[in-house]
C-alpha positions in Angstrom: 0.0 0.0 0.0 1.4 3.0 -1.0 1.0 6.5 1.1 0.7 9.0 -1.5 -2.7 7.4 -2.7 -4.2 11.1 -2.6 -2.0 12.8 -4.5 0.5 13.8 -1.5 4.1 13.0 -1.6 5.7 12.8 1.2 9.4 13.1 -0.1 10.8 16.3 0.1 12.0 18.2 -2.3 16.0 19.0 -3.3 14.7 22.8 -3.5 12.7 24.0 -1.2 10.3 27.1 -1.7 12.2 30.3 -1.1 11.4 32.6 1.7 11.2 36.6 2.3 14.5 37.1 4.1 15.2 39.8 6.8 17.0 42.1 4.3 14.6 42.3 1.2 12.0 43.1 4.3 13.9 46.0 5.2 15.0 46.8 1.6 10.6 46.8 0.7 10.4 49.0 4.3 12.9 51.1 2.6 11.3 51.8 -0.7 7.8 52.3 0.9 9.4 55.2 3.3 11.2 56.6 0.8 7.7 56.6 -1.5 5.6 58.5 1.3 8.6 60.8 2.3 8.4 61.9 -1.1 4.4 61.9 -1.8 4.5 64.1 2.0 7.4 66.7 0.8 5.9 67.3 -2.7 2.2 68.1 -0.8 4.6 70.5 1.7 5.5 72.2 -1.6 2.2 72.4 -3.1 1.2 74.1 0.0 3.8 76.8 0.2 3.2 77.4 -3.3 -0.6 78.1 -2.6 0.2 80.0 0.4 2.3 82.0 -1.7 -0.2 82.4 -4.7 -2.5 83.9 -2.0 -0.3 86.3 -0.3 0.7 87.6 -4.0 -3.2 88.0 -4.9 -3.9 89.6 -1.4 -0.9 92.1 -2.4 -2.5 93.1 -5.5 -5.8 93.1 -4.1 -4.4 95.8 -1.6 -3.0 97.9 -4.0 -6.2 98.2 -5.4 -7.7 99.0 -2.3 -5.5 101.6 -1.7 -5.4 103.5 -5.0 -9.4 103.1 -4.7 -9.2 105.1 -0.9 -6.7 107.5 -3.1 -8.9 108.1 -5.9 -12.0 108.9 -3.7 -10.1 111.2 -1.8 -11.0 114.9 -2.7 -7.5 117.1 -4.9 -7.0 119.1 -2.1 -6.8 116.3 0.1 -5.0 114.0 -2.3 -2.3 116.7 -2.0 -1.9 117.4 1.7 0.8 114.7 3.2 -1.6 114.7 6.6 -4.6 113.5 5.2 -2.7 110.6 3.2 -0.9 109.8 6.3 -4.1 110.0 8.7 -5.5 107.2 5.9 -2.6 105.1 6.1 -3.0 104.5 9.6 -5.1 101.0 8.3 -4.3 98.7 6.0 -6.4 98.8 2.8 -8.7 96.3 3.4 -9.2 93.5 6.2 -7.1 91.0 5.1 -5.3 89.1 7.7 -2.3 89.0 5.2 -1.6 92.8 4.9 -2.3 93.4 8.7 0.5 91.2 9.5 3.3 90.8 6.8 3.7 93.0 4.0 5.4 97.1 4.4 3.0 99.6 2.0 4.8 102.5 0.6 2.6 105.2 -0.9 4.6 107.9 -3.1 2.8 110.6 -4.0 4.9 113.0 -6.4 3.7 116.5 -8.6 3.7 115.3 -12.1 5.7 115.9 -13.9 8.4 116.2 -10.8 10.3 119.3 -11.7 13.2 118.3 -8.8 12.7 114.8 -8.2 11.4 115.4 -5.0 7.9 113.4 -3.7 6.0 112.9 -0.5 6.8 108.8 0.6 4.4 107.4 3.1 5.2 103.8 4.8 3.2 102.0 6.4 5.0 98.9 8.3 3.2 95.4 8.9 1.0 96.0 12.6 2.6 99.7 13.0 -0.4 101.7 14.0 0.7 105.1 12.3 2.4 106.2 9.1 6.0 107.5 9.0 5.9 110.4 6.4 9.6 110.3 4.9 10.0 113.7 3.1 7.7 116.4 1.5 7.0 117.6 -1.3 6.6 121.4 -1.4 5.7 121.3 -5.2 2.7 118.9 -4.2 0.5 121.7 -3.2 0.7 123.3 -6.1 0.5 120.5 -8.7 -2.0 120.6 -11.0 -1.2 116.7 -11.6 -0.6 114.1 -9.2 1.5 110.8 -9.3 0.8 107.7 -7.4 2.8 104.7 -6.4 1.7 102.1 -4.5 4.1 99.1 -3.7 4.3 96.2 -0.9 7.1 94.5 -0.1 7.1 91.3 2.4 9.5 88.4 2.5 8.5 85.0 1.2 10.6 81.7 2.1 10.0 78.6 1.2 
């Protein structure tokens, strides 16, 4: 009577199945960190980029602000250095971005600036006043008036 009458041998074989060693364990773990380090730091990126994207439209958004607070402004009082100065005290608009980061610099100039002097008003991320830099003393008299409005914040990423 033979034993192997199922099918089943009972003799073993000269090459036995192969097994998942220690070392292409660790070598899988490996690869698998490596994968999500990477998928996690690409998603970091991604992130700072988007921050970044909305700082820079919050930017523009309050230099538009700003020339719109300009523009309503009456000539006379677009020309005094204390009533641009007493607006500046804010930021343009609520964002939390330009309350906390960014430094606004309003130059307002006679046009066309016979001396190259103007009237430069800063206004410093959570400073609660303007800083007037210099006057003007053609600005009162200008029939024309030149605005520039610029933010400047540091970005790192």
């Amino acid at each position: 009577m033979r034993n192997d009458s199922y099918g089943v041998s009972l003799k073993r074989s000269k090459n036995p199945p192969a097994g998942v060693t220690l070392v292409e364990t660790m070598v899988a773990v490996a690869l698998v960190a490596v994968f999500f380090v990477s998928i996690f730091e690409v998603n970091g990126l991604c992130l700072r980029y988007i921050k970044s994207s909305k700082n820079n439209v919050a930017a523009l958004q309050g230099v538009q602000d700003r020339l719109e607070q300009l523009r309503n402004m009456s000539f006379a009082n677009l020309t005094s250095a204390s009533s641009v100065q007493s607006l500046m005290v804010t930021p343009a608009n609520g964002s939390e971005f330009l309350a906390r980061s960014p430094t606004e610099v309003v130059t307002l100039s006679a046009y066309p600036t016979p001396d190259a002097s103007n009237t430069q008003i800063t206004l410093s991320a959570g400073a609660s006043s303007a800083n007037m830099n210099s006057t003007d003393s053609n600005l009162a008299n200008a029939k024309l008036v030149k605005i520039n409005v610029t933010y400047t914040w540091t970005e790192t990423f």
